[in-house]
N, C-alpha and C positions, 0 to 999 in steps of 0.2 A: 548374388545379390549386390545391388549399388544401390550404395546409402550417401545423401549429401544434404545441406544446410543450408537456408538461403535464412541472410538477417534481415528481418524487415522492421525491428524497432530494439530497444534496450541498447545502440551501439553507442559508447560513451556519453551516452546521459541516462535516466534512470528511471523512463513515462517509455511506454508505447512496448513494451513486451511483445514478443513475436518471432518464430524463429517456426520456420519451414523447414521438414524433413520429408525430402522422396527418397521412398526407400521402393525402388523399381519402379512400378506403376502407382506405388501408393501413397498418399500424401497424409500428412498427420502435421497440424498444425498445434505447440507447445505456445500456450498462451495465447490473448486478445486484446491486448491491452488499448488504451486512450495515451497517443499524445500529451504531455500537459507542461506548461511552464514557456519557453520560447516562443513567439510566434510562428518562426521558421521552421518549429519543432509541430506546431501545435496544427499550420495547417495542412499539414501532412494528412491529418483527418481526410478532410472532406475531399483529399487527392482519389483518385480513382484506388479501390486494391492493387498493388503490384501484379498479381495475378488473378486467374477467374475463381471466385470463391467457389463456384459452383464445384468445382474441381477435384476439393479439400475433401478426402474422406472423414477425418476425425477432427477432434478439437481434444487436446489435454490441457486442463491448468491447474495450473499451481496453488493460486487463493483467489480470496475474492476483492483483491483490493481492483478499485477502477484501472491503475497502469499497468494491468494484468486482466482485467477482462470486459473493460470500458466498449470498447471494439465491436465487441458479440453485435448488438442489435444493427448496427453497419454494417456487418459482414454478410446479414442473413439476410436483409434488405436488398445486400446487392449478389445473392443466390446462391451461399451457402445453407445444406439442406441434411450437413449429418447429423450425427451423433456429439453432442459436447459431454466430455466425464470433467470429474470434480468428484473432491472425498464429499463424503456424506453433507459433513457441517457446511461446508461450501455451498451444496448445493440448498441449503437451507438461507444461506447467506445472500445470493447472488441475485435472487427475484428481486428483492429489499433495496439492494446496490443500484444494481439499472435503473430502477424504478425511480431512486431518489436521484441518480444522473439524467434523466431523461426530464423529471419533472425540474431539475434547476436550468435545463438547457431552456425549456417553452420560457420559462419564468425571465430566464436573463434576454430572451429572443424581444418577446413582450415589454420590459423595463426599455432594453436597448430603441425600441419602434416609440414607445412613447414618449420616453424622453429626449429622442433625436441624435441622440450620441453613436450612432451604427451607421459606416459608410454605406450600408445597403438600405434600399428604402424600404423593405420588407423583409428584416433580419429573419434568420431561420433557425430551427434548434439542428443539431446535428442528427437527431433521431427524437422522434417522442415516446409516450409510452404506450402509444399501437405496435411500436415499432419491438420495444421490450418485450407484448406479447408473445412475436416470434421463436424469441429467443428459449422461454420457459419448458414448451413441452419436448426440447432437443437435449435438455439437461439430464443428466444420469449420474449419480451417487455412488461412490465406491469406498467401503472400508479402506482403515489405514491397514497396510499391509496384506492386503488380498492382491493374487497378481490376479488380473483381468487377462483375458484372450481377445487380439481385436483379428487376426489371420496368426491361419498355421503357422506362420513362420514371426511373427511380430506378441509380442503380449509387455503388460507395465504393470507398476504398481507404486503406491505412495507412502512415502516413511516420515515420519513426523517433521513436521521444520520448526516449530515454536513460530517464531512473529507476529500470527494474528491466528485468532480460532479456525482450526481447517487447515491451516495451510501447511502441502507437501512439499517431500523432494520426490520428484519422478525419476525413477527407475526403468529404462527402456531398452527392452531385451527384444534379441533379434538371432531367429537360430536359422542360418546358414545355413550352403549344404555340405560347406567344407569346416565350418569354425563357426559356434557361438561368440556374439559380440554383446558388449552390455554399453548403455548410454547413457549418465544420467545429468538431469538439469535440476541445479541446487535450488531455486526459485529465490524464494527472499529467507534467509536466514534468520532464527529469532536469537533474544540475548540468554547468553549462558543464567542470567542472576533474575530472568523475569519473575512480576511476582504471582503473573497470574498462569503461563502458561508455562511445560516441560522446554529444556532443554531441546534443541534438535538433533534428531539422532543421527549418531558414526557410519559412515559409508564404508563400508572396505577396498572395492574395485571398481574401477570404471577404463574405459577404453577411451571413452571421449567425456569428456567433463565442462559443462557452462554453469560455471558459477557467480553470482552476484558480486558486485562489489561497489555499494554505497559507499559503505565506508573501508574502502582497500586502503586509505590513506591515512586513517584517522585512530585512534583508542581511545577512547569516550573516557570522561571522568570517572575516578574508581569512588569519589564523593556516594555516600547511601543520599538516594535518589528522595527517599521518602523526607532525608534532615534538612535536605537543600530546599526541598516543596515547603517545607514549613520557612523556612527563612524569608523564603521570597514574599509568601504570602503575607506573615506576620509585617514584614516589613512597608509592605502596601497597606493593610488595615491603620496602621502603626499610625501613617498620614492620611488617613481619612479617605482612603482611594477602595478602587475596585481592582480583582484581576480579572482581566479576558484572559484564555487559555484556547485559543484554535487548538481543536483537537480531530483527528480521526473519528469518527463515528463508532470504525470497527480499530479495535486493539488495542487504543491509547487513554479513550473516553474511560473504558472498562479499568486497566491502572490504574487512570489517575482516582476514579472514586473507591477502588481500592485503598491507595496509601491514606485517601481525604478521611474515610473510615475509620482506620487505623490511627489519626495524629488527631479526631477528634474525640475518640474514646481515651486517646494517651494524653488529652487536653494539653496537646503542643503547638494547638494553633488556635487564634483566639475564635470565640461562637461567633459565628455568621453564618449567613445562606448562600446556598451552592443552588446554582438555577443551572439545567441542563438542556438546551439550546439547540435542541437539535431531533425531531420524531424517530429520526435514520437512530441516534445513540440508544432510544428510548427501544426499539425492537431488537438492536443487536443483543442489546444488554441478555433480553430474555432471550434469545436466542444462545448466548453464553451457557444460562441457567440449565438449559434443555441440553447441551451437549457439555454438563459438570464433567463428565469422565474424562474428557481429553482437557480439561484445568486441570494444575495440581491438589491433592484428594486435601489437602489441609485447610483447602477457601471452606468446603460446603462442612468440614466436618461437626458444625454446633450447629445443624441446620437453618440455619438463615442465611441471606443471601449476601457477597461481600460484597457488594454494587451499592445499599441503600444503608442510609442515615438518616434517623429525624429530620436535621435540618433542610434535606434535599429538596429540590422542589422542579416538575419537570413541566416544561412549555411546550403546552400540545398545541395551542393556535398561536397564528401570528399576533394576534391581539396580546396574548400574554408575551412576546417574544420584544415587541415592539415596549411595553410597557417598563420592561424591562432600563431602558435608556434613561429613563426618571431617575432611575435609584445611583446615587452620587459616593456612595463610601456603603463600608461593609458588607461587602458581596462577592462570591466568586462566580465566574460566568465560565460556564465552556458550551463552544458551539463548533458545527463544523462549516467549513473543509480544513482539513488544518495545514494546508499550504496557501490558505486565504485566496484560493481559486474561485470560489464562487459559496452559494449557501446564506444563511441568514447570521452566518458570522462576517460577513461583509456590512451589515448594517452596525454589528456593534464596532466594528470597528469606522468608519464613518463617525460615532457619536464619542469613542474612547479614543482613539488618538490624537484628538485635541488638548484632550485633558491631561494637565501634569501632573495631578494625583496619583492618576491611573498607572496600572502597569498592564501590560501584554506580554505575555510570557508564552515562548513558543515551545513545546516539548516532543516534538517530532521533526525528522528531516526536512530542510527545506528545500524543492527543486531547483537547480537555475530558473530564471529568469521566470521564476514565480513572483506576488504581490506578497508572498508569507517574506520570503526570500529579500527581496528589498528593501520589506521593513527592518529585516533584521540587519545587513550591511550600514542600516544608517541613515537611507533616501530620507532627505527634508520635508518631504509629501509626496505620496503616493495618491495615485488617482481609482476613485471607487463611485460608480455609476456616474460618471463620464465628468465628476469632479475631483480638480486636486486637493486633497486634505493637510495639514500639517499635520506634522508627528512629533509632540511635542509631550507625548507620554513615557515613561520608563517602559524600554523594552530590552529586554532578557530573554535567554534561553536555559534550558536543561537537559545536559545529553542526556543523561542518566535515566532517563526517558523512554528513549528512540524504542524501534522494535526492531530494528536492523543489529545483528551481528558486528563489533567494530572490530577492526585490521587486527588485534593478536587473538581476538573468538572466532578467524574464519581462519585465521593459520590453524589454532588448533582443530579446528573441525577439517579441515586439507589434511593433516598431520594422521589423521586417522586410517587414511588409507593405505592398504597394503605393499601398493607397487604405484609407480606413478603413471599416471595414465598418458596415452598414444599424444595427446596435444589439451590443453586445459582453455577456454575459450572463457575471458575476460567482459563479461557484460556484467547490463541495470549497472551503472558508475558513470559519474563524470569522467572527463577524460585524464586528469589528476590522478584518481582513485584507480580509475582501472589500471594505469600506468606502473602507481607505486605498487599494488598489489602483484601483477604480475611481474615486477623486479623482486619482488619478497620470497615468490614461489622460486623465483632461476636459482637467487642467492644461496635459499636457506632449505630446498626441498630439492630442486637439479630439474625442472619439470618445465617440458617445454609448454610456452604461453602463447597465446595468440590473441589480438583484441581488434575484433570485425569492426569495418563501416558499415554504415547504413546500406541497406542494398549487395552487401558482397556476398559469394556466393564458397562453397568449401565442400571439396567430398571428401567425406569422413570414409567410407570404405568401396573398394569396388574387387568384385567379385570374390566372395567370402561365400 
C-alpha cells in the first residue's frame, strides 16, 4: 500500500482546509473548507479544483465551521459524487452552515450589482443554495468513537475535539499487508477551561500527525473570561454606549450567552438588552439543546436552558435587525460572522464604528487580512459596502474567549502521546504560529516537524 498527501488549503494560514490522501487507487479527501481573509487567499475559490473531484472517493471532516467545509457545494457542482461522513452533531449542523453561506454570497452578489461597487458588471455568488442542495443527501453521520469501514484495508473514526459542538479528531487506520499504520488529523482543538464544551481527548499514537496551529505562538490570557466580559461591558454601558460582539454563530455565540447568563443572575453587569443578530445563532443555539450530551452535564442539569435570559431578545427579520441601529446606549448586540466577513453584522458595524460611545469587542480569532482583523490592528477606516467608514469607536478584544487551543493546551495535548510520531505536519496557522509551534515540538518533545505549502505534495508510506 502507497499512502501520500497532497495540501490544497490550511498551509500557513488558517481558511481553506483541505488535505488529499491517495492511498493506492483510493482518494479520501480530510476536510472542505472556504478560502477566507486575503484576497490572494480568497480567490483560490473560484480557481478550478486542483484535481478532478469527480475522482475523490470519500469526504472526512472534522466540524462544521465554513474554513473546514465551506467548499462542499463547489466541489459537487464541479462533480464530486461520494459519500461526505461527519459525527452526528455536524451533520445536524452543516445543512444550516451552507445554507447561511450560500445565502450571504447571493445577498453580497446582489448589494455588490446594485450599488456598483463590484469590478464585474454582473457579480456572482460563488455557489447558491441550489447549489447546497447537492450537498445534503451525500452527508452521513457517525457516532463519536465508532470506527467506520470505508475498504478492507482502510476504516476511521472520531474522538472528541471540544472547539465547537461536533467537532472531531479523526483517526485514520490503514491495515497493510505487511504492518498496520494509523494517521490522525487534530482538526481544530478546543480550550482545556471551555464553559460549555469537554475538553479534547488524549491521542496515544500516531505514525503521521497534522495538527492545527492558530495559536502555536500564542497562550491566551489566564484572566477568567467571564470577569473581563463584565468589565468591558460595564465600562461601555458606564458611558452611555452600546457593545457589538462579532461572534461566530456556532461555538462562540452559545459562551458568550452563557457567561451573559451567569453575570446577570450574579448582577455583575448592569440590566440591559442583549439582541441576538443573527437566524444562523438562533438554530445552532437549539441545535446545541438537542445534542446536551456532548456539553458538559452541569449546563442542562436544573432543566432550563443556559443559552436564554429574560432580557434577551432575538431578530428574526431584517426589519428588527435594522431597527436595531436607533438604539444609542444600553444594549449589547451580537451578530455574525465574527471575522466581520460578511452577514448582517456588517451593517452594525457600518452604523457603530462611528460612534465613540460604542465599543466592538471581538472575542474570536481574527484571520489575516480579514475586516474583523483590520479593525482590530487599528485601520483609520475600514471599507463596508464599497464605503470607507471611520473607526472612531473603542475597539477591544478577549482571548479568553477563542475556541482554539492556545500554544501550552496543544503542547499538552502533543505531550499525550506515547511515542512520537514518523513526522508531525504543521497546518490551519499563520506562518508565525506554525513556525513557533513546530520549534516547540523539536525543542521540548525531539519530534520531527514539517510545515507544507500550498500545493506541496508528501508520501507518508510506500509499500506497507
Amino acid at each position: 500500500m502507497d499512502v501520500s498527501v497532497k495540501f490544497l488549503g490550511a498551509t500557513q494560514i488558517v481558511t481553506g482546509s483541505k488535505y488529499l490522501l491517495n492511498i493506492d487507487n483510493y482518494r479520501i479527501l480530510v476536510d472542505c473548507g472556504l478560502f477566507q481573509g486575503k484576497k490572494e487567499d480568497r480567490i483560490k475559490n473560484w480557481n478550478p479544483f486542483p484535481i478532478d473531484p469527480a475522482t475523490i472517493d470519500v469526504i472526512l471532516l472534522t466540524h462544521a465551521h465554513i474554513d473546514h467545509i465551506g467548499y462542499l457545494p463547489r466541489l459537487c457542482k464541479q462533480g464530486f459524487q461520494g459519500t461526505i461522513f461527519c459525527t452526528e452533531a455536524s451533520k445536524d449542523l452543516i445543512p444550516m452552515m451552507l445554507k447561511d453561506a450560500a445565502k450571504l454570497q447571493e445577498e453580497e452578489a446582489e448589494y455588490a450589482e446594485h450599488k456598483h461597487y463590484s469590478k464585474h458588471e454582473k457579480p456572482q455568488p460563488l455557489y447558491n443554495l441550489k447549489d447546497v442542495e447537492t450537498v445534503i443527501p451525500l452527508l452521513e453521520g457517525i457516532p463519536f468513537e465508532k470506527k467506520t469501514v470505508l475498504t478492507e484495508q482502510i476504516s476511521f473514526c472520531y474522538q472528541y475535539a471540544g472547539h465547537i459542538l461536533g467537532a472531531g479528531i479523526l483517526e485514520l487506520f490503514l491495515q497493510g499487508s505487511r504492518m498496520d499504520k494509523k494517521i490522525v488529523f487534530s482538526g481544530d482543538l478546543g480550550r482545556h477551561n471551555d464553559p460549555v464544551l469537554y475538553p479534547p481527548k488524549k491521542i496515544a499514537e500516531a505514525d503521521f500527525l497534522f495538527v492545527e496551529s492558530t495559536y502555536g505562538n500564542r497562550d491566551l490570557t489566564d484572566e477568567d473570561p467571564k470577569k473581563e466580559l463584565a468589565k468591558i461591558i460595564n465600562e461601555a454601558l458606564h458611558y452611555n454606549g452600546c457593545v457589538l460582539i462579532p461572534a461566530f454563530a456556532l461555538g462562540r455565540t452559545q459562551a458568550i450567552l452563557y457567561y451573559l447568563k451567569q453575570l446577570f443572575k450574579e448582577h455583575k453587569i448592569s440590566p440591559c438588552k442583549v439582541f441576538i443578530d443573527s437566524p444562523m445563532a438562533m438554530n445552532t443555539t437549539e441545535i446545541y439543546t438537542k445534542n446536551k450530551d456532548l456539553c458538559k452535564a452541569s449546563l442542562f442539569e436544573y432543566g432550563e436552558s443556559p443559552f436564554d435570559f429574560d432580557n434577551l431578545q432575538y431578530c428574526h427579520t431584517q426589519q428588527a435587525s435594522i431597527q436595531i441601529n436607533d438604539i444609542k446606549s444600553n444594549a449589547i448586540i451580537i451578530s455574525a460572522s465574527g471575522m466581520a466577513t460578511g452577514g448582517r453584522i456588517l451593517h452594525h458595524l457600518f452604523h457603530r464604528l462611528p460612534r465613540e460611545n460604542d465599543t466592538v469587542l471581538f472575542v474570536g480569532y481574527q484571520g489575516e487580512g480579514t475586516r474583523g482583523r483590520r479593525i482590530l490592528e487599528g485601520e483609520a477606516e475600514v471599507r463596508i459596502f464599497g464605503e470607507f467608514v471611520p473607526v472612531k469607536c473603542k475597539v477591544t478584544k478577549l482571548d479568553g474567549l477563542s475556541a482554539h487551543a492556545d500554544c501550552e493546551e496543544l503542547f499538552d495535548w502533543l505531550s499525550a502521546f506515547n511515542k512520537s510520531p514518523k513526522n508531525t505536519f504543521i497546518v490551519h496557522g499563520e506562518k508565525e504560529s506554525s513556525e513557533a509551534l513546530a520549534q516547540t515540538i523539536q525543542e521540548k518533545l525531539g519530534w520531527n516537524t514539517f510545515i507544507p505549502q500550498y500545493l506541496e505534495s508528501y508520501q507518508l508510506f510506500e509499500g506497507i
